[in-house]
PyMOL Python script that loads the backbone (N, CA, C, O; Angstrom):
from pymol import cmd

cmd.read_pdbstr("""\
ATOM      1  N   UNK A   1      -5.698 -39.523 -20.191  1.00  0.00           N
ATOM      2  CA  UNK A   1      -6.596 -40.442 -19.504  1.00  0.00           C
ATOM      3  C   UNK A   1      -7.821 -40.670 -20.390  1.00  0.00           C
ATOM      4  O   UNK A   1      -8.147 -39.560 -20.810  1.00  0.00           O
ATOM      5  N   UNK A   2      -8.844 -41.833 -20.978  1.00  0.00           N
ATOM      6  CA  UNK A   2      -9.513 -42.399 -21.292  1.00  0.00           C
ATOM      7  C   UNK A   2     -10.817 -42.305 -20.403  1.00  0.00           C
ATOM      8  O   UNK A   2     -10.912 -42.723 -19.249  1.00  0.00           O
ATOM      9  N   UNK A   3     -11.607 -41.807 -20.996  1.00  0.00           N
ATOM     10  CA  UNK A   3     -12.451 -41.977 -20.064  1.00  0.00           C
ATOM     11  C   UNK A   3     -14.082 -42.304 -20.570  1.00  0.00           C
ATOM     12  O   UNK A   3     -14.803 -41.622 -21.299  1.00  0.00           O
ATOM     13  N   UNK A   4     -14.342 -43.525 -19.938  1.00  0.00           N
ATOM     14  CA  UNK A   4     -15.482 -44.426 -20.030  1.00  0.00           C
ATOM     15  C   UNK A   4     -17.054 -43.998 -19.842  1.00  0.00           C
ATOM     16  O   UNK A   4     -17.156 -43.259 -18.863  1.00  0.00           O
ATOM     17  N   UNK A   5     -17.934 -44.169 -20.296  1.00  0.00           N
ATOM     18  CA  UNK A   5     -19.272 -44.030 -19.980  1.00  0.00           C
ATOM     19  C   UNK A   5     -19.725 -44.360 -18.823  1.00  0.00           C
ATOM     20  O   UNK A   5     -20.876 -43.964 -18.642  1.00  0.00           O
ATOM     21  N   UNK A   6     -19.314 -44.875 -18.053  1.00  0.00           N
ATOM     22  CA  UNK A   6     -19.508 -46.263 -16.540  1.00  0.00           C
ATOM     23  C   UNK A   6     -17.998 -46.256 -16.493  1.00  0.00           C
ATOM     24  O   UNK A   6     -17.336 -46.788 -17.384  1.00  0.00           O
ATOM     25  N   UNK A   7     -17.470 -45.669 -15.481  1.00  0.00           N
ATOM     26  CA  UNK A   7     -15.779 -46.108 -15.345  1.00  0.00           C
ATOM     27  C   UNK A   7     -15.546 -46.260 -13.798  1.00  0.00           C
ATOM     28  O   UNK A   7     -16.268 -45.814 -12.906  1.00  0.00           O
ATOM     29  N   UNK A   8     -14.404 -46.973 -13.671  1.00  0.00           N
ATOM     30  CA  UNK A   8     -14.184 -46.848 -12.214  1.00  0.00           C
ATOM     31  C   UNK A   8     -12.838 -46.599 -12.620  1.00  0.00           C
ATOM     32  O   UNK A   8     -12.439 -46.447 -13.774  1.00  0.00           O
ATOM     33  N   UNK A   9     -11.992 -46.563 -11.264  1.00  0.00           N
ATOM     34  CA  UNK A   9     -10.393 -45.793 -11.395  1.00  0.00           C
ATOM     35  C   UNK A   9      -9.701 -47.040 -10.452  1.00  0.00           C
ATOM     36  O   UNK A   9     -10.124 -47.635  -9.461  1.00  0.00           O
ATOM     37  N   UNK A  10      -8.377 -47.153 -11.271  1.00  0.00           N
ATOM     38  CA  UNK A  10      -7.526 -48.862 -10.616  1.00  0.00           C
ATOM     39  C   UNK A  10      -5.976 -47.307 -10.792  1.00  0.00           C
ATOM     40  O   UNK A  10      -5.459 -46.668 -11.709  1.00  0.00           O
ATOM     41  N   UNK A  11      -5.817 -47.421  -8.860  1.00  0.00           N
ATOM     42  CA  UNK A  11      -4.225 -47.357  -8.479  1.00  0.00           C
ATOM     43  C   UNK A  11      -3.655 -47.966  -8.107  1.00  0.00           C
ATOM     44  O   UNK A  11      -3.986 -48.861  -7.330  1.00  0.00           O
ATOM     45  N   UNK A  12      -2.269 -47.673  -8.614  1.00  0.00           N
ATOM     46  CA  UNK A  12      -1.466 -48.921  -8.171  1.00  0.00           C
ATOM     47  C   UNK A  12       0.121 -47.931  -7.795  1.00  0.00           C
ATOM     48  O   UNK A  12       0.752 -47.593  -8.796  1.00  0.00           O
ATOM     49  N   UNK A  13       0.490 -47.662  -6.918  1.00  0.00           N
ATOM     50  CA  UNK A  13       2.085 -46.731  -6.483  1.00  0.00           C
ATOM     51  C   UNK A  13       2.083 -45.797  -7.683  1.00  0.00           C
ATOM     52  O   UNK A  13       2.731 -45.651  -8.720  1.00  0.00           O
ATOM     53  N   UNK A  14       0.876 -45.136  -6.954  1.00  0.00           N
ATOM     54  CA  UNK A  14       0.707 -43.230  -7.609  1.00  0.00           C
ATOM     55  C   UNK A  14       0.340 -43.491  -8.994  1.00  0.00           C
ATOM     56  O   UNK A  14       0.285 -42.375  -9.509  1.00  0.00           O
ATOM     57  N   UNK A  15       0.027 -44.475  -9.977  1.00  0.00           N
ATOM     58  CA  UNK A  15      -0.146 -44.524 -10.886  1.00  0.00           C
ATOM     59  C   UNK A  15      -1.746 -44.599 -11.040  1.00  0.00           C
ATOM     60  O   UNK A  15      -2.259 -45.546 -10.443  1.00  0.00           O
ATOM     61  N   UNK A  16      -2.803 -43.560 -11.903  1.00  0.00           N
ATOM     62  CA  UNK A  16      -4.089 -43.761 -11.360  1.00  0.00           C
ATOM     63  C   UNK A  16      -4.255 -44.238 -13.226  1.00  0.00           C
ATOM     64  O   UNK A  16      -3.409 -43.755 -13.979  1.00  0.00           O
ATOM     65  N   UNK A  17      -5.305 -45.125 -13.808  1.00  0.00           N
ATOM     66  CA  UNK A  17      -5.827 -45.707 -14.918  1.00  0.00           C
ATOM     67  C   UNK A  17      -7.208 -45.961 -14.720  1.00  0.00           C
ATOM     68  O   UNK A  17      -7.686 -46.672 -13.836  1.00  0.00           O
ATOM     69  N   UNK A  18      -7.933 -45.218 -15.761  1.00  0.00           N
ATOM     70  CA  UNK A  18      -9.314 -45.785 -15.419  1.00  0.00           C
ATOM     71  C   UNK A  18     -10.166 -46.604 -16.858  1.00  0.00           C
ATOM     72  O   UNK A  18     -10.183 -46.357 -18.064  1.00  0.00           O
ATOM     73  N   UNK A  19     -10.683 -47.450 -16.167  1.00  0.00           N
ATOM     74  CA  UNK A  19     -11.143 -48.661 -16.438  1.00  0.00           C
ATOM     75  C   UNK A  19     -12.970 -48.478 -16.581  1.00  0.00           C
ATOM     76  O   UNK A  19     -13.883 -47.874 -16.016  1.00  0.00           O
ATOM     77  N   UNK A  20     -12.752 -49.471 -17.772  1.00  0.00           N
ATOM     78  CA  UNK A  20     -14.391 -49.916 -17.453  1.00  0.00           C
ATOM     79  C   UNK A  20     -15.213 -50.549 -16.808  1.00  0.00           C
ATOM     80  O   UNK A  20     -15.018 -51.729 -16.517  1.00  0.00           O
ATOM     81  N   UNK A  21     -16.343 -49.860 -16.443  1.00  0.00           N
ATOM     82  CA  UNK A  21     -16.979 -50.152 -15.148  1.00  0.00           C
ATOM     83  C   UNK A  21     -17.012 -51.764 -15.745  1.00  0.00           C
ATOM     84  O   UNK A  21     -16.880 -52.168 -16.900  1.00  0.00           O
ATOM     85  N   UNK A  22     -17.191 -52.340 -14.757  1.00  0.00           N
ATOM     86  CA  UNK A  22     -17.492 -54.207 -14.957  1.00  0.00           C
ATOM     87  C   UNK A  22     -16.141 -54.672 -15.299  1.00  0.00           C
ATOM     88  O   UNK A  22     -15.983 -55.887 -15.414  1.00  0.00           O
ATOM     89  N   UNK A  23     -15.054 -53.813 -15.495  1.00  0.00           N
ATOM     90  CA  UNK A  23     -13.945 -54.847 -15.563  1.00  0.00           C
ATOM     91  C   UNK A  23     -13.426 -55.794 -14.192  1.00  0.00           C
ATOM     92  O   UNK A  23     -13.456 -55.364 -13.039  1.00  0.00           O
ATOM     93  N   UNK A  24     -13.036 -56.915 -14.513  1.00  0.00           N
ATOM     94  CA  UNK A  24     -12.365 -57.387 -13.177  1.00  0.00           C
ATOM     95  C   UNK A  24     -11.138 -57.130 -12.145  1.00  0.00           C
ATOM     96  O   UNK A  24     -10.447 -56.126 -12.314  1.00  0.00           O
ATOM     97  N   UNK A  25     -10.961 -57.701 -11.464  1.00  0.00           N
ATOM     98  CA  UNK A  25      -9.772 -57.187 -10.519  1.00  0.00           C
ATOM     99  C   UNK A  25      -8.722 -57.784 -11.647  1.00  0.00           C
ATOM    100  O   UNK A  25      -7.887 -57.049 -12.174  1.00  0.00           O
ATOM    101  N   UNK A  26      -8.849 -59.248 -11.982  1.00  0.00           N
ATOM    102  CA  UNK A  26      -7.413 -59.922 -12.602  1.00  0.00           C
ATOM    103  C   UNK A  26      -7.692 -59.338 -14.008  1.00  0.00           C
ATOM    104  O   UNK A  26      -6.797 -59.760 -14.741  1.00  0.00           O
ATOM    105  N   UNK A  27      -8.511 -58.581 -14.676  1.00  0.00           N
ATOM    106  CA  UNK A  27      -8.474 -57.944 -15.913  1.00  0.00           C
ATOM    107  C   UNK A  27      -7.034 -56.588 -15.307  1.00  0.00           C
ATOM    108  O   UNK A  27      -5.875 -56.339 -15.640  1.00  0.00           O
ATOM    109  N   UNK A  28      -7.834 -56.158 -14.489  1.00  0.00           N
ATOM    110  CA  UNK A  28      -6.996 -54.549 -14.125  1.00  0.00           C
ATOM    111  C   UNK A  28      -6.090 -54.752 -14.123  1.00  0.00           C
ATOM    112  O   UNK A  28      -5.413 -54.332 -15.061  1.00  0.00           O
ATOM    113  N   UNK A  29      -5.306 -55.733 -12.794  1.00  0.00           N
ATOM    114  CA  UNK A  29      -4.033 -56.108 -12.782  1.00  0.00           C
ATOM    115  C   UNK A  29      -3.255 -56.758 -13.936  1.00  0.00           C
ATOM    116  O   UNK A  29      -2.038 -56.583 -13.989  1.00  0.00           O
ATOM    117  N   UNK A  30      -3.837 -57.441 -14.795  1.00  0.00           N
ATOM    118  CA  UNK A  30      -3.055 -58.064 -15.682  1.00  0.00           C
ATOM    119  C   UNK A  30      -2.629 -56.561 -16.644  1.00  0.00           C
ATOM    120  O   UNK A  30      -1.480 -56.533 -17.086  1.00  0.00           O
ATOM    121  N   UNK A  31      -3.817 -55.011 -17.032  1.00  0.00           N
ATOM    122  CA  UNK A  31      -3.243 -53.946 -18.084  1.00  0.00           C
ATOM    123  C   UNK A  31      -2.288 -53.799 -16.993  1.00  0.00           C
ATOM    124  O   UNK A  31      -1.437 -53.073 -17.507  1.00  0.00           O
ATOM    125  N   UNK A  32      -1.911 -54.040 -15.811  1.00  0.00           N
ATOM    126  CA  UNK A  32      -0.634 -53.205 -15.439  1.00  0.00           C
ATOM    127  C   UNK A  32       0.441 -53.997 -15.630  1.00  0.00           C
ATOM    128  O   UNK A  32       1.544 -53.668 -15.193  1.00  0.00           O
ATOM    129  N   UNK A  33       0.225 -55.222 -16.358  1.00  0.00           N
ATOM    130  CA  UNK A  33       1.669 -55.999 -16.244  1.00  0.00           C
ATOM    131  C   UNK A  33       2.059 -56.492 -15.028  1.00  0.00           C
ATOM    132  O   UNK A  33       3.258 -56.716 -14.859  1.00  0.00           O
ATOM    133  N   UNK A  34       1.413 -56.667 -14.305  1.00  0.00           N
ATOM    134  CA  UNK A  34       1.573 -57.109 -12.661  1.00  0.00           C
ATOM    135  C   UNK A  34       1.026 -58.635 -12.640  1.00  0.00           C
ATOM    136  O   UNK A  34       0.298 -59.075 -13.530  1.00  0.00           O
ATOM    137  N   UNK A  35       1.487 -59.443 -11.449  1.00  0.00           N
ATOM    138  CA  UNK A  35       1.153 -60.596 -11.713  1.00  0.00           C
ATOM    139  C   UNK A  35       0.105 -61.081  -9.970  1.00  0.00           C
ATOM    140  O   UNK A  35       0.346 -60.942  -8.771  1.00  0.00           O
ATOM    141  N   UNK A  36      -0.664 -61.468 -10.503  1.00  0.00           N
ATOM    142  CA  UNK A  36      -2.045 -62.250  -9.381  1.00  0.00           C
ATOM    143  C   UNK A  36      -1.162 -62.072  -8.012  1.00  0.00           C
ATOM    144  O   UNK A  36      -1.287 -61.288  -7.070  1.00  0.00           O
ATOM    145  N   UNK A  37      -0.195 -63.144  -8.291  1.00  0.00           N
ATOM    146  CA  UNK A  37       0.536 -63.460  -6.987  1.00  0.00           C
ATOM    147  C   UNK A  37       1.355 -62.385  -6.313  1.00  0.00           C
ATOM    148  O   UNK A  37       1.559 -62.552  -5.111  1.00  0.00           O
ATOM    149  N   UNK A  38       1.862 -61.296  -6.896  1.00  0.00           N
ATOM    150  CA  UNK A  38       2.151 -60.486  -6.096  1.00  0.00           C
ATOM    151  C   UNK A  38       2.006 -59.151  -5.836  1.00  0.00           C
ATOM    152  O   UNK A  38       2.868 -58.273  -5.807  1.00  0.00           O
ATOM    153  N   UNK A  39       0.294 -59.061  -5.566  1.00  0.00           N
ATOM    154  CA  UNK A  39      -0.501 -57.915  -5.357  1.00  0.00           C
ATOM    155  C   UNK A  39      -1.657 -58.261  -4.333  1.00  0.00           C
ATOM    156  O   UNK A  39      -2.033 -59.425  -4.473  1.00  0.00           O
ATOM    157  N   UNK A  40      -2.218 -57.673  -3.496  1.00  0.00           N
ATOM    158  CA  UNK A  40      -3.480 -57.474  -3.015  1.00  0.00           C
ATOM    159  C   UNK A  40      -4.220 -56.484  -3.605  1.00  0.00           C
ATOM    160  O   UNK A  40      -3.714 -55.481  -4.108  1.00  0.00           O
ATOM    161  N   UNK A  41      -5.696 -56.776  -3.557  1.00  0.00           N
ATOM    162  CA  UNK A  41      -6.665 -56.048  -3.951  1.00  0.00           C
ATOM    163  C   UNK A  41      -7.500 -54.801  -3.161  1.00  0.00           C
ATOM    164  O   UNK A  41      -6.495 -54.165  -2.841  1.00  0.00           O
ATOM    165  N   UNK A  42      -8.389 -54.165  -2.731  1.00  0.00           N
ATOM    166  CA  UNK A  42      -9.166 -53.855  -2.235  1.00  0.00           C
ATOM    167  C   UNK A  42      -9.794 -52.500  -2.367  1.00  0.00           C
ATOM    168  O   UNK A  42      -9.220 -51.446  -2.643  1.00  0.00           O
ATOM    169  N   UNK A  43     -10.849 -52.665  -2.165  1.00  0.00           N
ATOM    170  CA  UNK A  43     -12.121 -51.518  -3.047  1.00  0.00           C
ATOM    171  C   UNK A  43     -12.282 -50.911  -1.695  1.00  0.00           C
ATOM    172  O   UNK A  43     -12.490 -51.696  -0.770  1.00  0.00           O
ATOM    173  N   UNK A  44     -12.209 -49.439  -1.397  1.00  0.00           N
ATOM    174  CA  UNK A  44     -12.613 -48.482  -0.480  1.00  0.00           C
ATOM    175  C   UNK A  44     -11.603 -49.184   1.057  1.00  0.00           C
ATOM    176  O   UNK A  44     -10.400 -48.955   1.181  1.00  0.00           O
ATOM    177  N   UNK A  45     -12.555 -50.168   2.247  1.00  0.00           N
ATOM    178  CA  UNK A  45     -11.805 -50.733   2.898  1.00  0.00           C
ATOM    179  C   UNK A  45     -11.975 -52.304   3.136  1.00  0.00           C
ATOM    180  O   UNK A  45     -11.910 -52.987   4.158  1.00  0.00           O
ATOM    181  N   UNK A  46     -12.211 -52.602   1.841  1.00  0.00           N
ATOM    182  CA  UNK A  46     -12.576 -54.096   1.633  1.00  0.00           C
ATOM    183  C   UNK A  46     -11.721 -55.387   0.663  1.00  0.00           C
ATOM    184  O   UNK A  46     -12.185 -55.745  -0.420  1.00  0.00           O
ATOM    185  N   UNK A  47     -10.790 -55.825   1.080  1.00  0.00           N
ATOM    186  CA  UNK A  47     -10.101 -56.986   0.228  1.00  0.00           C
ATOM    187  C   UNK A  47     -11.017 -57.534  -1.115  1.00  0.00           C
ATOM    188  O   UNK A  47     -12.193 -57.741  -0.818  1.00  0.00           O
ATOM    189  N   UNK A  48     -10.763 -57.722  -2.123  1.00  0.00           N
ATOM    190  CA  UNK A  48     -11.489 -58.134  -2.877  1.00  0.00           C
ATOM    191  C   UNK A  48     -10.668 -59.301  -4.128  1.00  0.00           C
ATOM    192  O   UNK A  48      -9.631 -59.084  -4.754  1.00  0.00           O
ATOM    193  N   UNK A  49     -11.241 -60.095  -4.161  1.00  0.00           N
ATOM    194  CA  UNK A  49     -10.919 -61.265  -5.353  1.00  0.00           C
ATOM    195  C   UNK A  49     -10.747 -60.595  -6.449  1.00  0.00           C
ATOM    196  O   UNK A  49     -11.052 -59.421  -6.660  1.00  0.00           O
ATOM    197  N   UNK A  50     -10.015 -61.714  -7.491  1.00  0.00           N
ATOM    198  CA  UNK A  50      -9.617 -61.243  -8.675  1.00  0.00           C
ATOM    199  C   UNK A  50     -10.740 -61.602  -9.606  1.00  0.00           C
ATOM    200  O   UNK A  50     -10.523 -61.533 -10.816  1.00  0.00           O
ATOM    201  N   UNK A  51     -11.828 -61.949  -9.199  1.00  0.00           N
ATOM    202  CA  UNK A  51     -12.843 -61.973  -9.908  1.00  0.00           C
ATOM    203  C   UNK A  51     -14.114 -61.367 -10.241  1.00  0.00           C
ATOM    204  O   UNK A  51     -14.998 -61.571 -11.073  1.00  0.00           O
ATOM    205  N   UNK A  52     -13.771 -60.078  -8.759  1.00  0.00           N
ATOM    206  CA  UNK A  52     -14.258 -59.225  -8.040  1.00  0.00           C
ATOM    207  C   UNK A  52     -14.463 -58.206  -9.441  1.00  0.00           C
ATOM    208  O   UNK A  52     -13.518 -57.748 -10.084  1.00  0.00           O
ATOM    209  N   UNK A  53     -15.972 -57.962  -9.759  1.00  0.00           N
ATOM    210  CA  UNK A  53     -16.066 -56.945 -11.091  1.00  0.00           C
ATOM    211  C   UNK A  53     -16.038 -55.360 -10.513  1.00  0.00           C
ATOM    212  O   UNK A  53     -16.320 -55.325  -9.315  1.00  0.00           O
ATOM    213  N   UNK A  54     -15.836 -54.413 -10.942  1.00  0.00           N
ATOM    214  CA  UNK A  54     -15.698 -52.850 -10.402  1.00  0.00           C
ATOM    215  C   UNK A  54     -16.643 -52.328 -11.043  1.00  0.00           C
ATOM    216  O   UNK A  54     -16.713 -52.371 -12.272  1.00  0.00           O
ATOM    217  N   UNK A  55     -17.904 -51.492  -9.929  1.00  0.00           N
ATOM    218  CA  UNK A  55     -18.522 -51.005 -10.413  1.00  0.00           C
ATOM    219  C   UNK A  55     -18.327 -49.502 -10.770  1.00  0.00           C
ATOM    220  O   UNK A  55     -17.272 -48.979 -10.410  1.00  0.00           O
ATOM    221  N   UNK A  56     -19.185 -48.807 -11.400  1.00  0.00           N
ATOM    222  CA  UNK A  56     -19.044 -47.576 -11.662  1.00  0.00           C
ATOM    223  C   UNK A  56     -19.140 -46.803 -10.552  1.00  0.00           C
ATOM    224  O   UNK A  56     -20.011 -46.701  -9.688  1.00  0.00           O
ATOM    225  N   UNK A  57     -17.365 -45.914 -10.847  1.00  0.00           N
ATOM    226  CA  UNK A  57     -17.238 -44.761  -9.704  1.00  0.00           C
ATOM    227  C   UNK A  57     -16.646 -45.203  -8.012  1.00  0.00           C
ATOM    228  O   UNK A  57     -16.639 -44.582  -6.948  1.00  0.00           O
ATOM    229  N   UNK A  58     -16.076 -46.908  -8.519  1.00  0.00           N
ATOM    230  CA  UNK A  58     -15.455 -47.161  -7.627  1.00  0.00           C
ATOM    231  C   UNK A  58     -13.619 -46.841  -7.511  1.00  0.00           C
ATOM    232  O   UNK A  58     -12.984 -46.021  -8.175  1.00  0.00           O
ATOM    233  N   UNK A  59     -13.203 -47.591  -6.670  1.00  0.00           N
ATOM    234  CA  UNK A  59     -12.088 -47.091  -6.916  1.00  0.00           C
ATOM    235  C   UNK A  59     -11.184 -48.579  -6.184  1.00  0.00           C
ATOM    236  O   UNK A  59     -11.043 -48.987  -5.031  1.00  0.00           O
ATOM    237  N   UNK A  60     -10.694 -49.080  -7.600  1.00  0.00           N
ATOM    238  CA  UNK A  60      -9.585 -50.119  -7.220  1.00  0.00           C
ATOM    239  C   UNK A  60      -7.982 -49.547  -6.479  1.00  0.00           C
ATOM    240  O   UNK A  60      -7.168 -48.754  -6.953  1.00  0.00           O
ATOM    241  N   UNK A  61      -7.948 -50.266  -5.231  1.00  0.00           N
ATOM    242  CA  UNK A  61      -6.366 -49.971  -4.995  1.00  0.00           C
ATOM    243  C   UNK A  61      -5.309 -51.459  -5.128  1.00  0.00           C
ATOM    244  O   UNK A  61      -5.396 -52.557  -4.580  1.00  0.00           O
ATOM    245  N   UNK A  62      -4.577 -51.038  -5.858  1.00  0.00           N
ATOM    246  CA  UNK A  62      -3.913 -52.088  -6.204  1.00  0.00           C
ATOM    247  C   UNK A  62      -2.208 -52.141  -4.900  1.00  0.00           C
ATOM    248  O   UNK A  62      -1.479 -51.149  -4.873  1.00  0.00           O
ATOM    249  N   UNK A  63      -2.025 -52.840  -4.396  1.00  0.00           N
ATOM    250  CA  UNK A  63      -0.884 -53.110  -3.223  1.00  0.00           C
ATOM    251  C   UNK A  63       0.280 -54.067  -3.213  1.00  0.00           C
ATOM    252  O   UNK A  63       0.215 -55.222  -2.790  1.00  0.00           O
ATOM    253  N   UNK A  64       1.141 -53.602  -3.619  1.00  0.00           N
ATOM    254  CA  UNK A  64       2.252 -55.160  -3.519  1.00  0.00           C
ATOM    255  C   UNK A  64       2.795 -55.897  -2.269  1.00  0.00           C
ATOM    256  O   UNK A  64       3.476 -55.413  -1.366  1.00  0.00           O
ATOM    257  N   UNK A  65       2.336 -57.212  -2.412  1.00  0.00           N
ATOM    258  CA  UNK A  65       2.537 -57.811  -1.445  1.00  0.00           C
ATOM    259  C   UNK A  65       4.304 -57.665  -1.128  1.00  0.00           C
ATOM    260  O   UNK A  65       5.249 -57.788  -1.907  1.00  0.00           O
ATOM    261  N   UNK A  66       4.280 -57.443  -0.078  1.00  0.00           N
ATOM    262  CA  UNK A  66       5.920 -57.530   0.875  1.00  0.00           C
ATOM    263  C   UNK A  66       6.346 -59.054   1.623  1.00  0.00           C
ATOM    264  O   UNK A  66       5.786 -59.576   2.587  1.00  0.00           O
ATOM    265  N   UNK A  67       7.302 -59.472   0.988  1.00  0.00           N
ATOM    266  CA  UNK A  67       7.009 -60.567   1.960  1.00  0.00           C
ATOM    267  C   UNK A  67       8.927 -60.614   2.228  1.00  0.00           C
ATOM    268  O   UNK A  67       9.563 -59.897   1.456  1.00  0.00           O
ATOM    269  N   UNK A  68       9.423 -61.112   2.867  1.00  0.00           N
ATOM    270  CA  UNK A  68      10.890 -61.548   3.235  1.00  0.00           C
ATOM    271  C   UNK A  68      11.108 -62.066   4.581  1.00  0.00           C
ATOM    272  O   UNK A  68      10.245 -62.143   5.455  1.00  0.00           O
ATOM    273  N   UNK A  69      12.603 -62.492   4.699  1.00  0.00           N
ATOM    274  CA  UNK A  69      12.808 -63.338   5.349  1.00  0.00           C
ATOM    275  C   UNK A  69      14.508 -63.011   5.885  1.00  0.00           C
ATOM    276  O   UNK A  69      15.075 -63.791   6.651  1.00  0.00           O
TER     277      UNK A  69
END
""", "prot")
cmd.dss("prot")
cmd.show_as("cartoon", "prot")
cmd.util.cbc("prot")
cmd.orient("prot")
């Protein structure tokens, strides 16, 4: 693990990566190889945009959207 001067921490299904503080949501998601459209965001218990910057000592959860029919 890498770890930043200012970092926050992005999970995504048990996988924890931490990031630099001020990175964005669509920065995070894009190091996981994951795509905009099929993920939700949200910081502690709050939905958040992909434009949404992470501050230090937060904690991104990354969620795949379910959808079917």
């Amino acid at each position: 693990m890498i770890l930043f001067p200012m970092a926050a921490t992005v999970r995504y299904r048990g996988r924890e990566v931490t990031v630099e503080a001020g990175t964005s949501v669509k920065q995070a998601i894009q190091m996981l190889g994951l795509s905009l459209e099929g993920v939700v965001a949200k910081v502690g218990n709050k939905l958040v945009t992909e434009d949404y910057r992470l501050k230090e000592g937060e904690t991104l959860e990354i969620i795949s959207a379910i959808s079917g029919g």
